[in-house]
C-alpha positions as CSV (number, residue, x, y, z in Angstrom):
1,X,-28.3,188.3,58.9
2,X,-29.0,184.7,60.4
3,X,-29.9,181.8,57.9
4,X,-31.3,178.6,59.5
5,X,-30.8,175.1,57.8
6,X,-33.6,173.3,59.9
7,X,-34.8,169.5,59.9
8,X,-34.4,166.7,62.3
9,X,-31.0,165.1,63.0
10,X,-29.5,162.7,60.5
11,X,-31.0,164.7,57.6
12,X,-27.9,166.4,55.9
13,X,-27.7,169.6,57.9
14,X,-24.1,169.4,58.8
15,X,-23.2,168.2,55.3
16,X,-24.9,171.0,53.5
17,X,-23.4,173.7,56.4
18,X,-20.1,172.6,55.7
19,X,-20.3,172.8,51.8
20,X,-22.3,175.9,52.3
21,X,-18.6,177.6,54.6
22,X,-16.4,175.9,51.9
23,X,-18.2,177.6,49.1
24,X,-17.8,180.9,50.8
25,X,-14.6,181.1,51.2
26,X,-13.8,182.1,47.5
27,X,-16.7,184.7,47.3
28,X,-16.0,186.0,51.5
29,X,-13.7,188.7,51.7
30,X,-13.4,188.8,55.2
31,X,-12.6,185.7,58.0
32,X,-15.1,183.1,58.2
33,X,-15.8,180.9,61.6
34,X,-17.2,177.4,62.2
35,X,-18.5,176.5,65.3
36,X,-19.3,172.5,65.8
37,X,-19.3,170.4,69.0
38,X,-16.0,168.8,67.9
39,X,-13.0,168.5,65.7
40,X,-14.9,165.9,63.7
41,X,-14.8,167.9,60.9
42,X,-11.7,169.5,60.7
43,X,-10.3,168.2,57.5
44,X,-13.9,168.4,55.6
45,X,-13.2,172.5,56.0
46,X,-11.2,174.6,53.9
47,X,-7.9,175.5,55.8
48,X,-9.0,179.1,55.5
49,X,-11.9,178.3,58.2
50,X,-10.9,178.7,61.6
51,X,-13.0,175.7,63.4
52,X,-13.7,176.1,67.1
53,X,-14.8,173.6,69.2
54,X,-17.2,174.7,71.4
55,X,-16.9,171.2,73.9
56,X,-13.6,172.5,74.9
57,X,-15.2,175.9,76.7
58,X,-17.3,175.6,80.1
59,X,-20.6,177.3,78.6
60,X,-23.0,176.3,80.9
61,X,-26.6,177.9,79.5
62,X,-27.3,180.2,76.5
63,X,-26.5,183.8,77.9
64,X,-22.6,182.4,78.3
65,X,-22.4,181.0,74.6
66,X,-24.1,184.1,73.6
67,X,-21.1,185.7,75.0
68,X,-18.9,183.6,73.8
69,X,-20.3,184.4,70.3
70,X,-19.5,188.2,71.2
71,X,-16.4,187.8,72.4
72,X,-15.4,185.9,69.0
73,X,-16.3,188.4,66.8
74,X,-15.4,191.1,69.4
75,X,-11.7,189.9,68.9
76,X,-12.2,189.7,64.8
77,X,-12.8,193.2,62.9
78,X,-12.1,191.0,59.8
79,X,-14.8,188.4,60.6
80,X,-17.6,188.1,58.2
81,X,-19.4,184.9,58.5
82,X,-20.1,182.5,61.7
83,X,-21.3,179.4,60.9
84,X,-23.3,177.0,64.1
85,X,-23.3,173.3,63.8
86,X,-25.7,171.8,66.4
87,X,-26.7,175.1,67.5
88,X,-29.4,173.8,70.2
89,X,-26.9,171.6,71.4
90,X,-23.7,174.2,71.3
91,X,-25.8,176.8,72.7
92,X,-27.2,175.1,75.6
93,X,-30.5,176.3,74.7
94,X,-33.6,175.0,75.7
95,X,-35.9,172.4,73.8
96,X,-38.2,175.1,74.0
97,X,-39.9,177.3,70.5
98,X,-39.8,180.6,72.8
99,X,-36.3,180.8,73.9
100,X,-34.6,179.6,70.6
101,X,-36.1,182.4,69.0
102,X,-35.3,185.0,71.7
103,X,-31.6,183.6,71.2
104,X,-32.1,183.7,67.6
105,X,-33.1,187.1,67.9
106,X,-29.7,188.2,70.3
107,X,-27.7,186.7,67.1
108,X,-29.5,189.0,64.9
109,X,-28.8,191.9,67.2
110,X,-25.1,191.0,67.1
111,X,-25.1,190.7,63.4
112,X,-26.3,193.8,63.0
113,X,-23.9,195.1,65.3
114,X,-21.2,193.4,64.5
115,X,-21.7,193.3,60.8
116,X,-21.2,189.5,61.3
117,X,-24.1,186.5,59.0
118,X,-24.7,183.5,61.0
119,X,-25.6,180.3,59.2
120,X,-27.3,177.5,61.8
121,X,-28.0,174.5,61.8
122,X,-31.0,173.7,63.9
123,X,-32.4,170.0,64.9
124,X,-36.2,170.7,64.6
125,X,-38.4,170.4,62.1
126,X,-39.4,173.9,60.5
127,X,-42.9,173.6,62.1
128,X,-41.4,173.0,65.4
129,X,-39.9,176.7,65.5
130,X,-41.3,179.7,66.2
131,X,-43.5,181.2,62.4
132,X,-41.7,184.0,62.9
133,X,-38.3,182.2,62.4
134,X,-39.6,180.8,58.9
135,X,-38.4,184.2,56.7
136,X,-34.7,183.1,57.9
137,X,-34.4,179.3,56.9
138,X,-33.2,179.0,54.0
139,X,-33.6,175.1,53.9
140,X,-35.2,172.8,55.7
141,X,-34.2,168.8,55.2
């Protein structure tokens, strides 16, 4: 599964995706991820998160970070939830409708596979995505 907590930057997305991974962590019985730009938020996490900082890998476009995201849970048969702060800007993906939901859609595959939830946060506004991507957000600020 892949949620999507959508709406322009400044709006609470972060805030509300780091209460969101806190929360889970006494209801997940498996390993939980978060994924942010930096270490900004370490100490906002529970210390049962494992927090990666994407900044600190040379991911150049979004076919590497989709690798990336398969390598992670590749390496975890315990992981259960991946959480993606800044996702357009971790993921290198373009500004562009079409190609956030084709990599939306590779995440979905990989859940599925992987039997892994991602929870994004997106910067854009929920009419700015693709209508297909509006079953999956489960807020928009």
């Amino acid at each position: 599964m892949v949620q999507l907590i959508v709406g322009r930057k400044g709006k609470g997305k972060t805030k509300y995706l780091l209460d969101k991974a806190n929360d889970a962590v006494s209801t997940c019985d498996g390993h939980i991820v978060y994924i942010d730009k930096s270490t900004q938020h370490m100490f906002e996490l529970n210390r049962n998160i494992r927090l990666i900082d994407a900044s600190r890998y040379p991911l150049k476009n979004g076919d590497e970070f989709i690798g990336f995201i398969c390598g992670i849970a590749a390496q975890d048969y315990d992981l259960e939830q991946i959480y993606l702060d800044s996702f357009l800007y971790n993921s290198k993906v373009a500004d562009d409708s079409a190609m956030i939901k084709d990599y939306i859609g590779q995440l979905k595959a990989i859940s599925e596979l992987c039997k892994v939830d991602f929870i994004l946060s997106v910067s854009k506004d929920k009419e700015e995505l693709d209508p297909d991507l509006y079953d999956d957000i489960i807020i928009s600020l």
